[in-house]
C-alpha angles and dihedrals in degrees: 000000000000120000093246097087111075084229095070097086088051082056098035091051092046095046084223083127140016112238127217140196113258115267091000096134093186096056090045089051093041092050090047090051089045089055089049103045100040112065096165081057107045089047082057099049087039086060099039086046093052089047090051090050094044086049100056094040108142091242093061095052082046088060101042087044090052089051096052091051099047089049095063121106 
């Protein structure tokens, strides 16, 4: 992920990504090395990314949303 959409510091602190400089072609190649060779590491990211996912789905932030709401006087 480039750092140009707002979501790349939610991947970057939950290590569920790496995260690049716009238009900077080595990093890109040495993050994409580093995601084949490493298959303890990949696993990791896989599962951080799917967490992340889990934890942004619609029908959570319905629920958080609904919650604010109700709790208001």
């Amino acid at each position: 992920m480039s750092r140009i959409t707002g979501q790349w510091e939610e991947v970057y602190r939950r290590s569920a990504g790496l995260v690049v400089e716009p238009g900077d072609g080595i990093a890109l190649a040495a993050a994409a090395r580093r995601i084949a060779r490493d298959s303890e590491f990949r696993t990791s990211m896989a599962e951080n990314a799917l967490r992340l996912a889990e934890s942004n789905r619609w029908e959570e932030l319905a629920h958080v949303l609904d919650r604010g709401i109700r709790s208001r006087p």
